[in-house]
PyMOL CGO cylinders between C-alpha atoms (Angstrom):
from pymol import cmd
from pymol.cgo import CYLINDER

trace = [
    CYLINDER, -10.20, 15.14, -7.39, -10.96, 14.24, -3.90, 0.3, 1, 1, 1, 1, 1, 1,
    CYLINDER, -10.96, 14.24, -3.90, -9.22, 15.18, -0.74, 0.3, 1, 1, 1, 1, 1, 1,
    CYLINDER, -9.22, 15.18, -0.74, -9.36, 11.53, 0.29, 0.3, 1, 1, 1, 1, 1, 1,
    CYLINDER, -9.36, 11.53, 0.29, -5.63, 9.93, 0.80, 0.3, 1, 1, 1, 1, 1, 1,
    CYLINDER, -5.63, 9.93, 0.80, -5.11, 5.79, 1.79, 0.3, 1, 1, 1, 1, 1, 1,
    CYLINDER, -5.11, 5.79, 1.79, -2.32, 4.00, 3.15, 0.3, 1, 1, 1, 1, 1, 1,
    CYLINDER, -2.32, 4.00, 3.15, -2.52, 0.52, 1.48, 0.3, 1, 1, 1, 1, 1, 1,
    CYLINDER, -2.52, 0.52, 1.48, -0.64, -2.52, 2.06, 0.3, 1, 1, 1, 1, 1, 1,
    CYLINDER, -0.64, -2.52, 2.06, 0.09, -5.19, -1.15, 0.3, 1, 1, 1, 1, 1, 1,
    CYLINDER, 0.09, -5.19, -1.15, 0.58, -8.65, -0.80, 0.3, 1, 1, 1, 1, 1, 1,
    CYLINDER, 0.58, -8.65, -0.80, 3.70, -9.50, -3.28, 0.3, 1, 1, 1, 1, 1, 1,
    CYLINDER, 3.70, -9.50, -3.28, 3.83, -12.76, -5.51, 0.3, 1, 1, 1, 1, 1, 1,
    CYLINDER, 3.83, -12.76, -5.51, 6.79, -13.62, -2.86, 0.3, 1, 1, 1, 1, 1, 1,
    CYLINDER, 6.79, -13.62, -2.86, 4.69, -13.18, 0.03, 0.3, 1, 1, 1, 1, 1, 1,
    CYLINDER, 4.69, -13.18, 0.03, 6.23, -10.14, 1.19, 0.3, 1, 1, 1, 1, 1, 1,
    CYLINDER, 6.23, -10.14, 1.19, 4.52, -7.25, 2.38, 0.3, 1, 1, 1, 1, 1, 1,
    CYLINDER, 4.52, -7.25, 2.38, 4.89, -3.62, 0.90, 0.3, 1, 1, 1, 1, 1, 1,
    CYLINDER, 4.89, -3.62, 0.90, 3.34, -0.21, 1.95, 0.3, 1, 1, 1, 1, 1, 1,
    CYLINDER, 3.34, -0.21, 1.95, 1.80, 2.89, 0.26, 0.3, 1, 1, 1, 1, 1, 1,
    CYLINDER, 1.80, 2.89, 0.26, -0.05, 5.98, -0.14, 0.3, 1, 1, 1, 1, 1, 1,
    CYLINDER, -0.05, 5.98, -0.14, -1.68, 7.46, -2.71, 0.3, 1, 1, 1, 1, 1, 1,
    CYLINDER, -1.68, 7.46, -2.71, -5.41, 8.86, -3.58, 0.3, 1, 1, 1, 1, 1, 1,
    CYLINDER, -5.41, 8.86, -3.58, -6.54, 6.65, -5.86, 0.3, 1, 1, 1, 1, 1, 1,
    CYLINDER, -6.54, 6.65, -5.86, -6.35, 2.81, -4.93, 0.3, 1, 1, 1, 1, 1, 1,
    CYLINDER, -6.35, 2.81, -4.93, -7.29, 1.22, -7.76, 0.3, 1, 1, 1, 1, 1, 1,
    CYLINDER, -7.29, 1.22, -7.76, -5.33, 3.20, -9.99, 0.3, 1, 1, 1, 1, 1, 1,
    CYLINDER, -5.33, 3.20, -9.99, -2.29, 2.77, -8.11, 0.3, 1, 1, 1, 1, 1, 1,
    CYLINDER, -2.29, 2.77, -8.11, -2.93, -1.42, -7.56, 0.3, 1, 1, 1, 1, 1, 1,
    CYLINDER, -2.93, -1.42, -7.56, -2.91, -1.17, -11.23, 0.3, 1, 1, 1, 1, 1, 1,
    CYLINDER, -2.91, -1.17, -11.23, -0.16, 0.82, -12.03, 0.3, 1, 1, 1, 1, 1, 1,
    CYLINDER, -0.16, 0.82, -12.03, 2.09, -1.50, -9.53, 0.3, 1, 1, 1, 1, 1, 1,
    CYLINDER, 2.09, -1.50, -9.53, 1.24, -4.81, -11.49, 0.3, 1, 1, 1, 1, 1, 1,
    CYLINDER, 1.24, -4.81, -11.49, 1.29, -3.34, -14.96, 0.3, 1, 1, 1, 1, 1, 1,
    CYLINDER, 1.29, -3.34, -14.96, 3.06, 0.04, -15.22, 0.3, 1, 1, 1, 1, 1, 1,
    CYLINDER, 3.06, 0.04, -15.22, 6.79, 0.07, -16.43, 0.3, 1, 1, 1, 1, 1, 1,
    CYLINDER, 6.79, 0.07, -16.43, 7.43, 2.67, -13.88, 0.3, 1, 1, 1, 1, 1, 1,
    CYLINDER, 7.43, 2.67, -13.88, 6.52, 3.03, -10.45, 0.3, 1, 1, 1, 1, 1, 1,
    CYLINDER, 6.52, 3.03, -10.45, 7.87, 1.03, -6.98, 0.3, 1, 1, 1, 1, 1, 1,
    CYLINDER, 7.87, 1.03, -6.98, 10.91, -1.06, -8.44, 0.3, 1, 1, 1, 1, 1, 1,
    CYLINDER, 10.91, -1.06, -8.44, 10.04, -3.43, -4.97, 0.3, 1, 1, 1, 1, 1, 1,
    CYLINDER, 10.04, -3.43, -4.97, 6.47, -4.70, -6.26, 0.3, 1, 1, 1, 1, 1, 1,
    CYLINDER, 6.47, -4.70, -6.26, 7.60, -4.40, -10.22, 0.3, 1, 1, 1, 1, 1, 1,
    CYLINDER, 7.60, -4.40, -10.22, 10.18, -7.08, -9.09, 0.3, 1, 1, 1, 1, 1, 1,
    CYLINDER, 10.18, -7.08, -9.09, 7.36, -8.88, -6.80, 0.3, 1, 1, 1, 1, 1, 1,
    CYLINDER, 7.36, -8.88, -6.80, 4.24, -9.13, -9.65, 0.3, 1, 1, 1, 1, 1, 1,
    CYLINDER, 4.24, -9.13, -9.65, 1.75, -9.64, -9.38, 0.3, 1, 1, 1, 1, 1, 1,
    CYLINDER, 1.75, -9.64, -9.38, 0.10, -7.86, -6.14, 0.3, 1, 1, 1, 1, 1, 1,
    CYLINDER, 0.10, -7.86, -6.14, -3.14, -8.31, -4.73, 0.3, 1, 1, 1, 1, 1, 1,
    CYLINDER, -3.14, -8.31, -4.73, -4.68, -5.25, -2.50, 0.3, 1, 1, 1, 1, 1, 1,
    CYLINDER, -4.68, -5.25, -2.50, -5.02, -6.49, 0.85, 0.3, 1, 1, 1, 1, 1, 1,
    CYLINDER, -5.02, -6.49, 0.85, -5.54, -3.57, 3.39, 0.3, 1, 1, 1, 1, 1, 1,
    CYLINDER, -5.54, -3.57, 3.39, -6.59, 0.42, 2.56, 0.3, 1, 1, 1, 1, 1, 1,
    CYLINDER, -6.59, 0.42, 2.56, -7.50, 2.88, 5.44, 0.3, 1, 1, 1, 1, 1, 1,
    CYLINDER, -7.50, 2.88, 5.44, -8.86, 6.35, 3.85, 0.3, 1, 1, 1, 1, 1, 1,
    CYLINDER, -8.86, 6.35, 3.85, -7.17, 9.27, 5.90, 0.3, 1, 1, 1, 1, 1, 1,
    CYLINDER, -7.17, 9.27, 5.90, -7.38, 12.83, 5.87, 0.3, 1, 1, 1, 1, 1, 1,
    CYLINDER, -7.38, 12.83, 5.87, -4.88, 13.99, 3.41, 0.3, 1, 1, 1, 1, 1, 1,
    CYLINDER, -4.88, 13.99, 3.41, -1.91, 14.04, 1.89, 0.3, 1, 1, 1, 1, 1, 1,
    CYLINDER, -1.91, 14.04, 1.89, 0.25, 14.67, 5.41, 0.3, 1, 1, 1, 1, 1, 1,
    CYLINDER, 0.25, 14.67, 5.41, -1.80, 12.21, 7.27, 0.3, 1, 1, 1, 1, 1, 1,
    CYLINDER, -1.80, 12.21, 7.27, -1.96, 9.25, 4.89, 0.3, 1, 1, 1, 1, 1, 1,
    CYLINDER, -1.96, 9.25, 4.89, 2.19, 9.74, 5.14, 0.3, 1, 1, 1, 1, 1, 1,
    CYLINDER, 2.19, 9.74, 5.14, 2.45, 10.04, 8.73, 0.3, 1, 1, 1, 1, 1, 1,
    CYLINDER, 2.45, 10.04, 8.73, -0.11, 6.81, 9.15, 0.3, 1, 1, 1, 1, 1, 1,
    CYLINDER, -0.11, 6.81, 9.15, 2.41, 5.12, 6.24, 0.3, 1, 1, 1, 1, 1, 1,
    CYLINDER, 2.41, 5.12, 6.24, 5.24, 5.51, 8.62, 0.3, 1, 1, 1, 1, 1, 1,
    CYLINDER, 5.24, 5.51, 8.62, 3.70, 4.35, 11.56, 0.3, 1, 1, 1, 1, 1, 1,
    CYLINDER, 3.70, 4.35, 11.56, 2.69, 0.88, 9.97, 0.3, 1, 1, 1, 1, 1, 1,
    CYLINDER, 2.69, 0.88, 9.97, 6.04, 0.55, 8.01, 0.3, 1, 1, 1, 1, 1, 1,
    CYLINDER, 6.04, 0.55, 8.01, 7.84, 0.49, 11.79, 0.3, 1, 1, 1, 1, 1, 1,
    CYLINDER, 7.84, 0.49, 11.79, 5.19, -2.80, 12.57, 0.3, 1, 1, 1, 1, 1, 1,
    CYLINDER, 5.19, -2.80, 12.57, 6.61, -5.83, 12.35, 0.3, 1, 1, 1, 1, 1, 1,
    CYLINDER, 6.61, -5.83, 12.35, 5.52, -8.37, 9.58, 0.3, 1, 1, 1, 1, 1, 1,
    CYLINDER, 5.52, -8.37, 9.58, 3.17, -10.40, 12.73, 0.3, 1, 1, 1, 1, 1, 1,
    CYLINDER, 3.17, -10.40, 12.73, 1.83, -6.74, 13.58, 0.3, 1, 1, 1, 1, 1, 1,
    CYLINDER, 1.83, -6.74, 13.58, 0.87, -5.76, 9.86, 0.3, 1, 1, 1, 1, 1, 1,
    CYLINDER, 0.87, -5.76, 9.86, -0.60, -9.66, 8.81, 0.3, 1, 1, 1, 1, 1, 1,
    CYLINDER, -0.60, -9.66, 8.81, -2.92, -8.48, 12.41, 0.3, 1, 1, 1, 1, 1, 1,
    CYLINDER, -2.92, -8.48, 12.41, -3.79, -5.35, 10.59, 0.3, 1, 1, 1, 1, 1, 1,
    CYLINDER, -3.79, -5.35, 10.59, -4.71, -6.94, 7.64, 0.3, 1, 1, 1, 1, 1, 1,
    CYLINDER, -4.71, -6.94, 7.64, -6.86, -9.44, 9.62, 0.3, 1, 1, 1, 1, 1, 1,
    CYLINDER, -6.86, -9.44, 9.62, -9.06, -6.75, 10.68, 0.3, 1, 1, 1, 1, 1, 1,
]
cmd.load_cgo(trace, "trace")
């Protein structure tokens, strides 16, 4: 298993924005469109398209770089995405 964390942010069927961690992207896109448990916010919101990773560090860092972006403002985050 690798070492390698992301912080992700979805783009919901509503247009809202929701934010993650986890060490496998893929897997978790998948498991938030199709899995009967997981994040009740995007279960409600399907489907979700990926639309920004960032790899970090580990576990610790991929959560403190999670709360950093969760504190942007929807503007600040869309900018995020852009890039």
């Amino acid at each position: 298993m690798s070492d390698s964390w992301y912080v992700y942010i979805l783009t919901c069927a509503d247009g809202t924005l929701y934010t993650g961690v986890t060490n496998d992207v893929e897997k978790r896109v998948l498991a938030h469109n199709e899995a009967k448990t997981g994040a009740k916010y995007t279960k409600a919101r399907r489907p979700v398209v990926l639309s920004y990773f960032e790899a970090q560090s580990g576990r610790g860092a991929a959560l403190k770089r999670e709360a950093v972006i969760k504190k942007l403002s929807r503007i600040e985050k869309q900018l995020l995405i852009k890039h």
